[in-house]
N, C-alpha and C positions, 0 to 999 in steps of 0.2 A: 105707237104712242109711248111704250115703255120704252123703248129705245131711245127715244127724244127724252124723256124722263133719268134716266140713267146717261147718256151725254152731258146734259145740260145739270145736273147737279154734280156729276161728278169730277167735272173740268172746274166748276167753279172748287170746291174742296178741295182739291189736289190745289190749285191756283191759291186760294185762301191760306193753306196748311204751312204756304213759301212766303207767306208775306212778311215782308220788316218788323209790320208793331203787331205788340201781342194783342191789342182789343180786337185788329182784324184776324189774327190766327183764330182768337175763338170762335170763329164763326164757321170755320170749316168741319167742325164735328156736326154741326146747324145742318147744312145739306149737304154732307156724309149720309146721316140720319134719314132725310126725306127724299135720298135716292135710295133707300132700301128695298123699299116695296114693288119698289119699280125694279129692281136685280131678285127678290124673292117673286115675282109674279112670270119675269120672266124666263127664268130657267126651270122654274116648276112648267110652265107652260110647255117648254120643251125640253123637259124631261130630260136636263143637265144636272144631274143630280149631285155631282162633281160640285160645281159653281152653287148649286144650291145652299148644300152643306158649307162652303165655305162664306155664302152671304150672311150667313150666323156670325162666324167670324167676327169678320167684317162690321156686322153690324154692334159688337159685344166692344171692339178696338173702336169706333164711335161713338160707342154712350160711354164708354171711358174717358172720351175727351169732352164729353157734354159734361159728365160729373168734375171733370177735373178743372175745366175752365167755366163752369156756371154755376155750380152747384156747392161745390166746395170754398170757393173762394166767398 
């Protein structure tokens, strides 16, 4: 299931992040963000600790683009 969860938002993001206009670009920090849990649940689960620590990251470079594209403007 997390692996479905982590595919499926994060082709979308990556996909969104390319897009021409900006109203759609915003939308890629959107499920950046709500594949998190699904990369923190999954590498915790097996004990990739590597990948873990870096879905902080990850997740810190995503609410950056939440604040930068929804919050701020």
């Amino acid at each position: 299931m997390e692996q479905v969860g982590i595919a499926f938002t994060g082709v979308i993001a990556v996909f969104l992040s390319q897009a021409g206009s900006a109203s759609m670009r915003k939308w890629a920090c959107i499920f950046g963000l709500i594949g998190q849990p699904f990369w923190f649940y999954a590498s915790f689960k097996a004990t990739q600790w590597g990948i873990f620590g870096l879905s902080f990251l990850y997740a810190a470079a995503w609410m950056r683009g939440f604040y930068n594209n929804w919050i701020k403007r």
